[in-house]
N, C-alpha and C positions, 0 to 999 in steps of 0.2 A: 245203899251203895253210895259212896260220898262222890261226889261232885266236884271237878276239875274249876280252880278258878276260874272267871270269865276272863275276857280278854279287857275285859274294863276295868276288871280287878287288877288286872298285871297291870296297865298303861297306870294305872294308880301309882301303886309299887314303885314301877318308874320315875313319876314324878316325886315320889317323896325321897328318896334316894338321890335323886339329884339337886343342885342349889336351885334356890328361888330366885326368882328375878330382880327381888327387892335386896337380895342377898349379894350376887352380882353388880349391883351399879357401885358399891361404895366401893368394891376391889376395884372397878373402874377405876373412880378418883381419885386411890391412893397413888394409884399406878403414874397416872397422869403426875402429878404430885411429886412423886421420887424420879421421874423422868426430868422436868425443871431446874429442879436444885440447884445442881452440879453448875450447870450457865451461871449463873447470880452466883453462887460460889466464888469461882472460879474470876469472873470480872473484880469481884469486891475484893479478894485476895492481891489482883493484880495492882488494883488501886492502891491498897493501902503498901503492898511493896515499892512501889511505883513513888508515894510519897513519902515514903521515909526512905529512898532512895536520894530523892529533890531533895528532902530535908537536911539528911548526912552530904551533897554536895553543899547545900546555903551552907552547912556548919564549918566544912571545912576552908570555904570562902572565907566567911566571916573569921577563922581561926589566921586567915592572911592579912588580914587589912592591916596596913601600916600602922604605926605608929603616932596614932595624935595630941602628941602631950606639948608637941613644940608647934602648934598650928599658929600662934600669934607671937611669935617672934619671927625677926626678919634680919640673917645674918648678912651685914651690913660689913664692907673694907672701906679700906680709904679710897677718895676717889683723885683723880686727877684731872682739871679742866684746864685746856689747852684753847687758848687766845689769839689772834692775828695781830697784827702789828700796829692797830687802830684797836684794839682793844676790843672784837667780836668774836662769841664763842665760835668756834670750833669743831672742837667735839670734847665728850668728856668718857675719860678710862677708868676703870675700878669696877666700885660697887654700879649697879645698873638700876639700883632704887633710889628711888626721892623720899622724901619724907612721907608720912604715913597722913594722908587728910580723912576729915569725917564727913558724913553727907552732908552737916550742914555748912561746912565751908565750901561745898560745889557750887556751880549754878544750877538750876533745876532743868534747865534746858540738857548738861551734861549726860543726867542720869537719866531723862527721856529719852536721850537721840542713845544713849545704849539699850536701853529697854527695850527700843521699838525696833534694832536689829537682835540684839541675842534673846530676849524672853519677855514677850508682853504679856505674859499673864504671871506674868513674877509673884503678884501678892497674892496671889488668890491658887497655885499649886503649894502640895505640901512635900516638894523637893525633884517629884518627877513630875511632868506634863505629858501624863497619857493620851490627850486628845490630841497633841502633838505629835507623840512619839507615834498613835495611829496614821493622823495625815503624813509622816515623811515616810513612813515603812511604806504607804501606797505610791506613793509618789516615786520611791523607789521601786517598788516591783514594776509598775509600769514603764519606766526608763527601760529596764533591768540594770541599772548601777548605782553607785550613792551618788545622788542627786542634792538630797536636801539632810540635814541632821536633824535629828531632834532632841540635843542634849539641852537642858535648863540652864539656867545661869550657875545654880546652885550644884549640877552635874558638872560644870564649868572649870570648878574653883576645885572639887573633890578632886578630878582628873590633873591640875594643874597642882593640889599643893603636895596631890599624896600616892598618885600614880604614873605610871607611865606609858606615853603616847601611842602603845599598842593597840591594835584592832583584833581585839577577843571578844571572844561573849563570859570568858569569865572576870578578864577587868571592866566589859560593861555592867555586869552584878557589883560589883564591888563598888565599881560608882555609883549605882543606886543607892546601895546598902548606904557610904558613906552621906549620899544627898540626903536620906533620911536624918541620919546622925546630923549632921550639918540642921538640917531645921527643928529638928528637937533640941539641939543645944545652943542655938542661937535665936536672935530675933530676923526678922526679915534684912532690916538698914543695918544690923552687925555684919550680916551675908554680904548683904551690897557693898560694905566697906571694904570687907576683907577680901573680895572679888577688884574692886577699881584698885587696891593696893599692891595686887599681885598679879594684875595680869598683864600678858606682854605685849607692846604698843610694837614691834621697829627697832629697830635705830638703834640696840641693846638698851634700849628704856620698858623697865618694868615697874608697873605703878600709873597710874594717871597724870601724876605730880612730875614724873624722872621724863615723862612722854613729853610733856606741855612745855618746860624746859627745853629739852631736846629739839623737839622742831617749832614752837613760837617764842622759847628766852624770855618767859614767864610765866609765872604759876597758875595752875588750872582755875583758881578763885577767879581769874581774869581774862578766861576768853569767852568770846565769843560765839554766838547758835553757830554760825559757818565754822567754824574752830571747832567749838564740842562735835559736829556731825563730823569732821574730817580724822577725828581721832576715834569717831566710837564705827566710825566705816575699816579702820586698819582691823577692830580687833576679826572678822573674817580669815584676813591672810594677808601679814604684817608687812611682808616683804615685797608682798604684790602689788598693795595699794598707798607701798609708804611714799609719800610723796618728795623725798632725797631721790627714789630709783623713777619712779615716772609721773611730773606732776599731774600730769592731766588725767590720768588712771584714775589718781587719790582726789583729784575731783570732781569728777565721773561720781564716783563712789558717795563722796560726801554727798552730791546731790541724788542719791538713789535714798540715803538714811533722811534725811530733809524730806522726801515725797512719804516716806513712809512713817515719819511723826504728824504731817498732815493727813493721813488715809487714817492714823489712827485716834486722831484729834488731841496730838500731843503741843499743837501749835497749829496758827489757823493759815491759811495761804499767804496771807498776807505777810505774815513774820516769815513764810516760808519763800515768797518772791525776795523781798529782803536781801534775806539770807545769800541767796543764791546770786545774788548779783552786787554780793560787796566780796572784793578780790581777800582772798586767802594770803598773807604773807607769812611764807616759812622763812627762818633764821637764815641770814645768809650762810653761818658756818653749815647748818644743817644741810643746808640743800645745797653741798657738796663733798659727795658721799668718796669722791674719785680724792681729795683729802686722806683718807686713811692713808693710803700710802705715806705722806709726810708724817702723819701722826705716829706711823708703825719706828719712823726711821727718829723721831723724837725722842718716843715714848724710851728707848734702849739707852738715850743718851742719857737724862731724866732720873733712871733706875741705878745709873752709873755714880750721878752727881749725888743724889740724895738718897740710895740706898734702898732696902726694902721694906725699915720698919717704918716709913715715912706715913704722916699722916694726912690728911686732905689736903692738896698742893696746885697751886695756880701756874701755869705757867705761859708766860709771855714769848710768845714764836716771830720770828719774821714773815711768816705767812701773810698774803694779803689775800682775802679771799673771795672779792671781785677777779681781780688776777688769775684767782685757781680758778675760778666756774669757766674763766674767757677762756683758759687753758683747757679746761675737761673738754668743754664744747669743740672748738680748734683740732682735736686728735679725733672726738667723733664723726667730726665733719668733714672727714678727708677720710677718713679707714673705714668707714662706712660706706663710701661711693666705692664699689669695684673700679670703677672704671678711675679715678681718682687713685684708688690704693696702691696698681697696678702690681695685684697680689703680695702686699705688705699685708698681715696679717694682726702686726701688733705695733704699736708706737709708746715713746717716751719722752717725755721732755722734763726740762726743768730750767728753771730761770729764775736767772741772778741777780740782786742789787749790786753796783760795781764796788760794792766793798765785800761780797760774798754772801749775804743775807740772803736766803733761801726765798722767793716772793712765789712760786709759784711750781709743784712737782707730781707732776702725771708720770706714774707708773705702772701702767699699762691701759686697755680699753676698757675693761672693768675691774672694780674692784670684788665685787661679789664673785667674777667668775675665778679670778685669779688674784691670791696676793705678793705673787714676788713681784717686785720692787724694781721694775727692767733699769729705771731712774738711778738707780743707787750700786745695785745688783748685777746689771746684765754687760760681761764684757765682752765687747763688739770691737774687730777693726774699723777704725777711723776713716782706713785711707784716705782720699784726699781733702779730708778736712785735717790732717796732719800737714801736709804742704805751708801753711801759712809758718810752722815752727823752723820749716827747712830757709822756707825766704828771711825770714829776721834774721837766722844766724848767718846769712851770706850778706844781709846789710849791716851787719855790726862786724861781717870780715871785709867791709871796703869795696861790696858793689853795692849799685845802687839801680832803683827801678828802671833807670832808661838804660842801661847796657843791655849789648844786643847778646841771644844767642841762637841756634839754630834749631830753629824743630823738626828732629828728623829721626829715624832708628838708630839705636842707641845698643851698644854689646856690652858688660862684662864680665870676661871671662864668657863661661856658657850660659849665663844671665840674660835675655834682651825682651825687657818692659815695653809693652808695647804700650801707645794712644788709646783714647775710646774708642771705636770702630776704626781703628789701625789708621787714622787720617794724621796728615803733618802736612805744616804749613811754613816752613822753612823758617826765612830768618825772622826774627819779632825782639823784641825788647822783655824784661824780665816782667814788667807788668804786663804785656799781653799777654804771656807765659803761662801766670798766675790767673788772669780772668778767663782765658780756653782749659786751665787746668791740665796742662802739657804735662804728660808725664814724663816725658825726653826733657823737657828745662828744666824740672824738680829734681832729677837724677843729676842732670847735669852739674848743678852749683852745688846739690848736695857731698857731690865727688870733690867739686873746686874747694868747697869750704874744710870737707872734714866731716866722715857723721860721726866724730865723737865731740866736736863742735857740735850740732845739730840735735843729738842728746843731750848734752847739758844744758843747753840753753828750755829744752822742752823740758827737763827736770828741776830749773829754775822757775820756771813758769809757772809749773805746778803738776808735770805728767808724774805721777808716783808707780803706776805698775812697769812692771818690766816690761826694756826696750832690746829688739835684737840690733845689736848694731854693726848690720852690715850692708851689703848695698843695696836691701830691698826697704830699707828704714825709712827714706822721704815718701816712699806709696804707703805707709801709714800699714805696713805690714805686722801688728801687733795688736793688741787690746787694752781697751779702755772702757771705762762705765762712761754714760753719756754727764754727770753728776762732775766725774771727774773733771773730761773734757771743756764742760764749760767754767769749773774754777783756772784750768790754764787759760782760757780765753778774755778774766778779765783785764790782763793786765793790755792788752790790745786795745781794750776799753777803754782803761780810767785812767791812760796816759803812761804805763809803765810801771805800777805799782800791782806787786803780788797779793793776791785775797785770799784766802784759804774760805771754801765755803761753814756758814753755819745756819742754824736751825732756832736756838733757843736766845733771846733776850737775856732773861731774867725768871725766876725763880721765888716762889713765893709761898709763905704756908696760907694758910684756910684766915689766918687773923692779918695778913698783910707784912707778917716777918721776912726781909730777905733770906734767902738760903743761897743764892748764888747770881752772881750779875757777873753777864759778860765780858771779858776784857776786852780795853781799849783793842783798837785791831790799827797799829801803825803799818801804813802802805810796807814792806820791802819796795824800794827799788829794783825793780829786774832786767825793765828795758831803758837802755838810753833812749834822749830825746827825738836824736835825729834819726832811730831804728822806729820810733812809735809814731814819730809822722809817717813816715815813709808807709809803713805798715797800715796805720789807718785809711792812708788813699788808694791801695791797692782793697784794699775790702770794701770801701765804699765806690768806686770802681767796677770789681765785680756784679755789683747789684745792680747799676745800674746800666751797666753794660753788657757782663759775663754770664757765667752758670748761673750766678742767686738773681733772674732779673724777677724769678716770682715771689720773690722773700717782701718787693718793695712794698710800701706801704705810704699809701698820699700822706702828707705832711708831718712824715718825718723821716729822721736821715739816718738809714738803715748802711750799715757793713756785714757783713759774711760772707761764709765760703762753705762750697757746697763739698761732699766726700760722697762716693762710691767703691764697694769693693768688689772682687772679682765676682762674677756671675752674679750679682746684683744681688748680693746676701745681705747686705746692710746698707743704707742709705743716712745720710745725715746731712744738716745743714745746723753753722754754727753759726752765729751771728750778734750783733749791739744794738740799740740805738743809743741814747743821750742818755736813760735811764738803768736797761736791763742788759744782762749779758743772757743770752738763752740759744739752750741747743737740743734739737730734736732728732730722737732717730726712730727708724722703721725698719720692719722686716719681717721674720719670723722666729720663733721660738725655738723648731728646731736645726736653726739654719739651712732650710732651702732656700736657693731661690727665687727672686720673686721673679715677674714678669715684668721682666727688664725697668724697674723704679730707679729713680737718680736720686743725688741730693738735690735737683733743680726741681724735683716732682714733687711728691709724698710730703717727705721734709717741710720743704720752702714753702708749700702750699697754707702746712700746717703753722708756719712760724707764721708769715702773711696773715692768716688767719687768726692769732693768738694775738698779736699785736695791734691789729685792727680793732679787734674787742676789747681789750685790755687798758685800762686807766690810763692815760696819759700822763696824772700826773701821781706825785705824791708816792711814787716805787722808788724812786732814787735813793741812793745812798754810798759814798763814796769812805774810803781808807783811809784813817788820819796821813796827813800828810807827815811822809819820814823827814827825822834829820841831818838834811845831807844837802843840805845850801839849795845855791840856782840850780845845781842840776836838779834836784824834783821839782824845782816849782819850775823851770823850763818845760819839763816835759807834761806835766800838764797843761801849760799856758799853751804850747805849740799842738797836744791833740786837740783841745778846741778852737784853732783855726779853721776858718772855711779850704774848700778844697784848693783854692788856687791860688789862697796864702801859703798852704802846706809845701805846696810844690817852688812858690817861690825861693823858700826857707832852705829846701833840701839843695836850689840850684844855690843858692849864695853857697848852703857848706860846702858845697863841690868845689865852686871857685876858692876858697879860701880853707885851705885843709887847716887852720890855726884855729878856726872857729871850731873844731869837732870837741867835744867835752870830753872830759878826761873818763869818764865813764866808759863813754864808748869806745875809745883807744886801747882802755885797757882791755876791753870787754873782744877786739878784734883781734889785740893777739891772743887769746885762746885757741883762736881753732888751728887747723891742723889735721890732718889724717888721722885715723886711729883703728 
């Protein structure tokens, strides 16, 4: 009988029927194995997408980079250099590059003191400085803002010849790429050159050479370790450290690049005390920036004379430019004080030699903030700095200062001009009249004389804008530039003789050719003798009696007359001494009022101020004398009389009406109603 397997027979069975152990592990490790893959796949796929993603932006980068075929030429116009009347520059118009220098015509101190603020490890990166560009990125994240930069010198020049001053991240690649390019195709000192040759100092000076010029009026071969640091502290931020806008800023500065070529042993303390304690002299033209404005109102005249295809041209100004600093200073120093300004917001002046020469013209408080030309530009009511035009034509109609008249409210018609704070002081003579600035006696003689009298004599003078001629004309109820105003005021001056103002000398090309010379400038006669005394004692009078008492000025002998107009929109004080004719006004832009400023405030303050600091001598210059016999030279002989010759002079004419010049006889009967 056969026999059922055992059961160890079957468990047998079983095992060989199923896998073995040794059979199993390697299915294990395949497993394991195809489970991994995919990860590592998957990242390395991403990578290489990832860089040829990078790759196709650098391309298309790179397929942008400008154009550098013209990286060493330097398109260059003519320029224009404008002179003072002493022969010191100015400023210069055009092209805003100097001539191109090499390193070895620098000082060596030059090209330290910029190393040691824009890139000291200049020689030794090869176009980026990553160890840099790490320390500013921390320095920034830590701020959290840009704090510090870290472009290269060589990043500098890329961004400066061939890109634009955007904040990207794809024109910061682009500046790399190009800083690479830059030092594969140049040498280090070609970098350096083409860097000091093109970059911007200020001042519209681009180049090292156009900068040195500019603010010391000589070439960079020739300055000085205090010089070179003052110039390589602007290249930060030109207009903040330039020292035309705030000296002591720009030497502040210079001495921060001085500490930092001795921390980097670019120079030893010693050179660096030195340094630091020999005074900085910037150009006189330079460092006065409040200038432009004259130059703006030249520079048109200039383009007139000699056209546009003119080539390098000098030209000789009447500028003096002691004169203009004492002038820029003078408007800061009064419109600056609130409490001085008495909300005058903006001022103008300009000042005359008495034959019209332009010596000195502030048109406005800055020039960087604002360039209209308030000086030349802005036309403002006079008011009562027109009164002096209404008094002459009532002393060339046969009154004269001691006739009495009444201060008191005044009608015509539905017209009635009231006083400054509505006060009247009854009966006075026409010089007290004129030094209280009555506007009842202005109105008064202006009715007696005629105001079409009253305008022609003020369009003899030299008023050119439109005049209303009716009965509000002696309150100076019209407009005028301040520019104007003071060329009708020389003839007040210089004895009676009309100036038309000017600007330009003379005219010259780059080799010393004339191209145009001033003409003779013969006085017109406009005032008679015995109107231009009379007149001069009434203005020197007021000053030191009247509304202008703050105009005076210790030892010298001042005349003007101060103007106000309604609601204290405009303020002005016009004024002489021996040399200048000069008139100042204040206010605001868009005609508000101010807080309540006079012409005896703001103004005068500002003129007192201008005159005080301003040359004493060597601004004069007077009108050839016309030919027209004794009477011109009378009238100048009789305004420079002392005051109490003047007066004697006008009682004779009175006594002896035969003695009055044929001038002024003629000149009286003009007027008349109109």
């Amino acid at each position: 009988m056969a026999r059922r397997p055992g059961k160890s027979q079957a468990a047998q069975r079983a095992r060989s029927a199923a896998p073995s152990r040794g059979q199993r592990r390697p299915a294990r490790r395949k497993r394991a194995r195809g489970s991994g893959f995919p990860w590592f796949r998957t990242a390395a796929s991403l990578a290489i997408i990832a860089t040829l993603i990078l790759g196709g932006w650098l391309v298309s980068i790179a397929r942008d980079l400008p154009d550098t075929d013209g990286l060493q030429a330097i398109e260059r116009t003519a320029t224009i250099a404008f002179l003072d009347h002493n022969g010191a520059l100015i400023a210069r118009r055009g092209s805003a590059h100097g001539h191109e220098v090499t390193i070895d015509e620098l000082p060596d101190y030059l090209i330290d003191a910029v190393l040691a603020v824009e890139d000291r490890r200049f020689y030794s990166h090869p176009g980026v400085d990553f160890i840099g560009l790490g320390r500013a990125m921390f320095a920034n994240l830590r701020a959290g803002r840009v704090v510090q930069g870290g472009s290269t010198l060589t990043q500098q020049l890329a961004k400066n010849l061939f890109l634009s001053p955007e904040r990207t991240l794809r024109r910061k690649v682009q500046e790399m790429m190009l800083a690479f390019w830059l030092e594969s195709r140049f040498s280090k000192d070609e970098i350096l050159e083409l860097y000091l040759n093109r970059v911007y100092f200020g001042g519209g000076a681009y180049g090292v050479e156009a900068a040195s010029l500019r603010y010391f009026s000589r070439p960079a071969s020739e300055l000085g370790l205090g010089e070179a640091a003052l110039l390589a502290g602007l290249l930060k931020a030109p207009s903040r450290y330039s020292p035309v806008n705030d000296a002591q800023r720009a030497a502040a500065r210079a001495t921060v690049v001085l500490d930092l070529m001795a921390q980097t042993g670019r120079i030893t303390q010693a050179e660096r005390m030195t340094a630091a304690q020999t005074p900085i002299r910037v150009s006189r033209g330079s460092s006065s920036q409040g200038a432009q404005y004259f130059i703006d109102w030249t520079a048109e005249q200039v383009r007139q004379i000699a056209g546009l295809d003119h080539g390098d041209l000098v030209v000789y100004t009447t500028l003096d430019v002691d004169a203009q600093r004492a002038a820029e200073r003078a408007v800061s120093l009064i419109l600056d004080d609130e409490t001085l300004a008495s909300g005058a917001g903006e001022g103008a002046l300009v000042s005359l030699a008495h034959d019209g020469g332009v010596r000195a013209m502030v048109g406005g408080r800055s020039y960087a903030r604002s360039q209209f030309n308030r000086a030349v530009l802005a036309q403002r009511q006079p008011g009562s700095a027109f009164k002096p035009f209404v008094y002459a034509s009532a002393f060339e109609a046969g009154l004269s200062p001691e006739d009495r008249r009444t201060d008191e409210p005044v009608r015509i018609g539905d017209w009635a001009p009231q006083n400054y704070n509505d006060e009247y002081r009854g009966e006075m003579t026409l010089r007290e009249g004129f030094i209280r600035s009555s506007n009842s006696i202005a109105v008064q003689i202006a009715e007696e004389t005629g105001r079409g009298h009253v305008a022609r004599l003020a369009r003899r003078l030299g008023i050119e804008s439109p005049m209303r001629v009716d009965r509000s004309l002696a309150l100076g109820v019209f407009e005028v530039t301040p520019l104007e105003l003071a060329t009708a005021y020389t003839p007040f001056a210089n004895g009676g003789l009309r100036a038309g103002a000017y600007g330009i000398e003379r005219i010259e090309t780059a080799q010393g050719e004339p191209l145009y010379v001033a003409p003779t400038r013969p006085g017109e006669l406009v005032l008679d003798a015995r109107t231009s005394a009379r007149m001069r004692d009434l203005f020197l009078t007021n000053v030191r009696e009247g509304t202008g008492r703050r105009a005076a000025v210790p030892g010298l002998v001042i005349g003007g007359k101060t103007g106000t107009t309604n609601e204290f929109r405009d303020a002005w004080f016009a004024g002489f001494n021996s040399e200048l004719v000069t008139v100042v006004w204040t206010g605001n832009d868009d005609n508000s009022p101010t807080d309540r400023a006079t012409g005896g405030g703001p103004p005068a303050r500002i003129f007192q101020a201008y005159l005080e600091a301003a040359p004493r001598t060597g601004l004069g210059s007077r009108p050839d004398q016309p030919l027209t016999g004794m009477a011109g030279q009378l009238a100048i002989e009789t305004a420079n009389l002392p005051l109490s010759d003047q007066r004697a002079a006008d009682a004779a004419d009175d006594r002896d009406g035969q003695a009055e010049d044929p001038i002024g006889a003629f000149l009286a009967g003009l007027g008349g109603r109109d």
